[in-house]
C-alpha positions in Angstrom: 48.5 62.5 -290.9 45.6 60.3 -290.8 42.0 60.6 -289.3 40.0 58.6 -287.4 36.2 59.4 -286.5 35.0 57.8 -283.4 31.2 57.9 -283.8 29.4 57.3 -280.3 29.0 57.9 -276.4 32.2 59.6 -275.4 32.2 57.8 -271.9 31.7 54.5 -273.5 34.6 54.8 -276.0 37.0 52.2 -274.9 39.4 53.2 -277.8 42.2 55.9 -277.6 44.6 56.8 -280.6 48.2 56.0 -279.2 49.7 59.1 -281.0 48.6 62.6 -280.2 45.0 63.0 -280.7 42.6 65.6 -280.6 39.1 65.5 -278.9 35.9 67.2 -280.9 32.3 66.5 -279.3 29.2 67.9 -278.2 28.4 67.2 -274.6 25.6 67.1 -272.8 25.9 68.8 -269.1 25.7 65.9 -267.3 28.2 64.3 -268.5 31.0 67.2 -268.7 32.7 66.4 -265.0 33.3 62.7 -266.4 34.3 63.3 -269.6 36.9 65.3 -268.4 38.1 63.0 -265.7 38.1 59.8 -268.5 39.9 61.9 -271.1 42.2 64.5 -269.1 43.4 62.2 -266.2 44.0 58.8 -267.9 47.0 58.2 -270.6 46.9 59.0 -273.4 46.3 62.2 -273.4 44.6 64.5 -276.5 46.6 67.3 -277.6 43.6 69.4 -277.6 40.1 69.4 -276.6 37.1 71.0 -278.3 33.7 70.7 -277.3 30.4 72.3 -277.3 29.0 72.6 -273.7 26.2 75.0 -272.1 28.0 78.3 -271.8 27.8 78.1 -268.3 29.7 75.2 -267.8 32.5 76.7 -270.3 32.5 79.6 -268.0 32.9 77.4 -265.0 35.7 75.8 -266.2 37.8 78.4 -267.2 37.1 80.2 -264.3 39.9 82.5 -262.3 40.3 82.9 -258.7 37.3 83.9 -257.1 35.3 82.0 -258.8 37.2 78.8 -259.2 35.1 75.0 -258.8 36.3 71.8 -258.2 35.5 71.1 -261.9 38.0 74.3 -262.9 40.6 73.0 -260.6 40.5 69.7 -261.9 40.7 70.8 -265.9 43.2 73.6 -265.0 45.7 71.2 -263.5 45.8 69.6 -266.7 45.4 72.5 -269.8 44.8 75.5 -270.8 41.0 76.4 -271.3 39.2 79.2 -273.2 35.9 79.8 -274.6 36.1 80.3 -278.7 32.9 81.3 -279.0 29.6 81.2 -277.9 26.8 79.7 -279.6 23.5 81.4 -279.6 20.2 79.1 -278.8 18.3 80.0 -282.0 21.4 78.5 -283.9 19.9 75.1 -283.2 16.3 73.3 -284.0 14.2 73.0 -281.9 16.2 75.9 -279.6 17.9 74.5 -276.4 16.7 76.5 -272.9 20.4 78.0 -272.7 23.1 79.2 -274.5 26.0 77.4 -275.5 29.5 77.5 -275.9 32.4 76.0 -277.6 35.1 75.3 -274.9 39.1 74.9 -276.3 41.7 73.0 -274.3 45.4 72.9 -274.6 46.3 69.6 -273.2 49.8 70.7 -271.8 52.7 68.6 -272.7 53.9 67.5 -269.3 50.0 68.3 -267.2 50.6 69.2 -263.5 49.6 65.9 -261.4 47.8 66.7 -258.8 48.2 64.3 -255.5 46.0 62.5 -253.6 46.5 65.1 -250.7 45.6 68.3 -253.0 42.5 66.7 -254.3 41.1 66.0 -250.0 41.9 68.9 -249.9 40.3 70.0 -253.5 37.6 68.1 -252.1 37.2 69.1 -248.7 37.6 72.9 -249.4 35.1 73.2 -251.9 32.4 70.6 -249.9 30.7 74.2 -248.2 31.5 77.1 -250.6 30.2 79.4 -248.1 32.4 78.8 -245.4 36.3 80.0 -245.0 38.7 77.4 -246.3 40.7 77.2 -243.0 36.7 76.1 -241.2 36.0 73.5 -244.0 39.6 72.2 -243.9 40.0 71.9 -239.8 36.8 69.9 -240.1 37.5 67.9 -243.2 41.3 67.3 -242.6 40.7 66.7 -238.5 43.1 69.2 -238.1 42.1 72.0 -235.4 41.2 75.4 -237.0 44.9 76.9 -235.9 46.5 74.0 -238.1 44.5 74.9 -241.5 45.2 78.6 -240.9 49.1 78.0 -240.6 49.0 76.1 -244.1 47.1 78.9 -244.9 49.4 81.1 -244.1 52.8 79.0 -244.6 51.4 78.8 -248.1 51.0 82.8 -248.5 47.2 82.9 -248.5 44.4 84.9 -246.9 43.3 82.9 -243.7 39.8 84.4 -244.7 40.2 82.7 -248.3 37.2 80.3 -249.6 38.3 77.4 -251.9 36.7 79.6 -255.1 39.5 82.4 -254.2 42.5 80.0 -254.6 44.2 79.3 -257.9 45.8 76.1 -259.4 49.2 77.1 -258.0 47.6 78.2 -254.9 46.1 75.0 -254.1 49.9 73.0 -254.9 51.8 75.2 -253.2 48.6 74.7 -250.1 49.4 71.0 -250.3 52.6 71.3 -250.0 52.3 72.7 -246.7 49.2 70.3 -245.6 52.3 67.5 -246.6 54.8 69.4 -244.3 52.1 68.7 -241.4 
């Protein structure tokens, strides 16, 4: 086996292994939602991702149902995440403002593919966190708010869900109905 450092800005890195790689990085917060996008949803994949984010971003991601994001969704569809440890803020000089934490993916071997229907509908769900899923889809989808409650429903979830309640096979198994019509 052979190593290759990649010194530099991780959205700027043009250069990708073409056998199984693994991803190591420290990433600043603004940056997490793109990082993941450039390195989970374009070929080739890594085998495994490891990088130090703020802790609340870590717990973000590998959020369960009830608290699910867009961002969780999105790197849920595509691995397995968990937090390996946290990272105090006195273990760095000068201190950061928060506490950190080192995030693990496994990249899985054939990652769930999400379709441009589940992420409108990603998308549209989570656009008003406050409201019930079957409000923010009727107005999003321009489906009436009897329509999105039958997916709801058809799809063997709460009509009173919010996007946070619904899981990653939740929200395939949702636009599978939305497809249906």
């Amino acid at each position: 086996a052979s190593l290759e450092v990649a010194w530099g800005n991780a959205l700027s890195l043009d250069h990708r292994p073409a056998s199984p790689y693994k991803i190591v990085a420290s990433l600043p917060y603004n940056i997490s939602a793109r990082f993941f996008r450039n390195f989970l949803w374009t070929d080739p994949l890594p085998r495994r991702v490891a990088v130090l984010v703020q802790a609340e971003v870590a717990e973000r991601i590998c959020a369960a149902p009830g608290k699910m994001s867009l961002l969780s969704l999105a790197v849920q569809l595509r691995g397995k995440p968990s937090i390996a440890r946290y990272v105090e803020r006195d273990s760095f000089s000068p201190p950061p403002e928060v506490r950190s934490g080192i995030l693990a993916i496994d990249v899985f071997v054939k990652p769930i593919a999400g379709t441009d229907l589940l992420w409108r509908l990603a998308r549209v769900g989570f656009a008003s966190r406050r409201k019930q899923l079957k409000n923010n889809l009727a107005g999003g989808m321009g489906v009436t708010v009897a329509k999105a409650s039958d997916w709801l429903e058809q799809a063997g979830l709460s009509v009173q869900a919010r996007a946070q309640d619904l899981g990653v096979e939740d929200w395939l198994v949702l636009s599978g109905e939305a497809e249906k019509g």
